[in-house]
C-alpha positions as CSV (number, residue, x, y, z in Angstrom):
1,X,162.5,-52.1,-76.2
2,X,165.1,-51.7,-78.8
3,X,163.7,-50.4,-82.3
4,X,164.1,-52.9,-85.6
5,X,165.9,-51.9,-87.9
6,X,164.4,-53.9,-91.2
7,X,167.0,-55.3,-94.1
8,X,166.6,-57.5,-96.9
9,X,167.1,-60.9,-96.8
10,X,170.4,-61.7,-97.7
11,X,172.3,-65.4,-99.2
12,X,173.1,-66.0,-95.5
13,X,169.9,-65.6,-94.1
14,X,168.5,-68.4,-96.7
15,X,168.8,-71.4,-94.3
16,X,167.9,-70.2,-91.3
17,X,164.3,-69.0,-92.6
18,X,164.0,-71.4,-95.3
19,X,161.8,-73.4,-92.9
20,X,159.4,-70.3,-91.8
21,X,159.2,-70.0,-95.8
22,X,158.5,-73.3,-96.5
23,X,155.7,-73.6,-93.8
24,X,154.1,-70.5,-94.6
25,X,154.0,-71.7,-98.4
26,X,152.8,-74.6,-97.1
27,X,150.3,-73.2,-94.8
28,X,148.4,-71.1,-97.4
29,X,148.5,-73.4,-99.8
30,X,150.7,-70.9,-101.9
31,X,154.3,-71.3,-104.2
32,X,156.9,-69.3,-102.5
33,X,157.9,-66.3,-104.5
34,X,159.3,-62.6,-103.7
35,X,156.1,-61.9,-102.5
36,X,155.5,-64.8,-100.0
37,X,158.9,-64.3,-98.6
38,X,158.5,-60.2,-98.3
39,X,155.3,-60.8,-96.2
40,X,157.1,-63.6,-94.2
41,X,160.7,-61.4,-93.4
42,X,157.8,-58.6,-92.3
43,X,156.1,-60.7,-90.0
44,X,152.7,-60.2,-91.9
C-alpha cells in the first residue's frame, strides 16, 4: 500500500469536501472552524 502524503486543504479542494465538513459539523452538533476541518482532512 502506497504511503499518504498529507497537505493542506487548498481553494480547490473546498467543494469537493465541503459536504464531509458540513456533515461532520452537523453530526457533532458543532460550527465548522479550522479546527473541525483539520480533524476532518485527518480522518480523526
Amino acid at each position: 500500500m502506497a504511503a499518504l502524503i498529507p497537505r493542506s486543504v487548498t481553494e480547490p479542494d473546498q467543494p469537493r469536501w465541503r459536504e464531509l465538513f458540513y456533515g461532520y459539523a452537523a453530526f457533532y452538533k458543532s460550527p465548522i472552524d479550522d479546527d473541525i476541518a483539520a480533524r476532518v482532512w485527518a480522518g480523526h
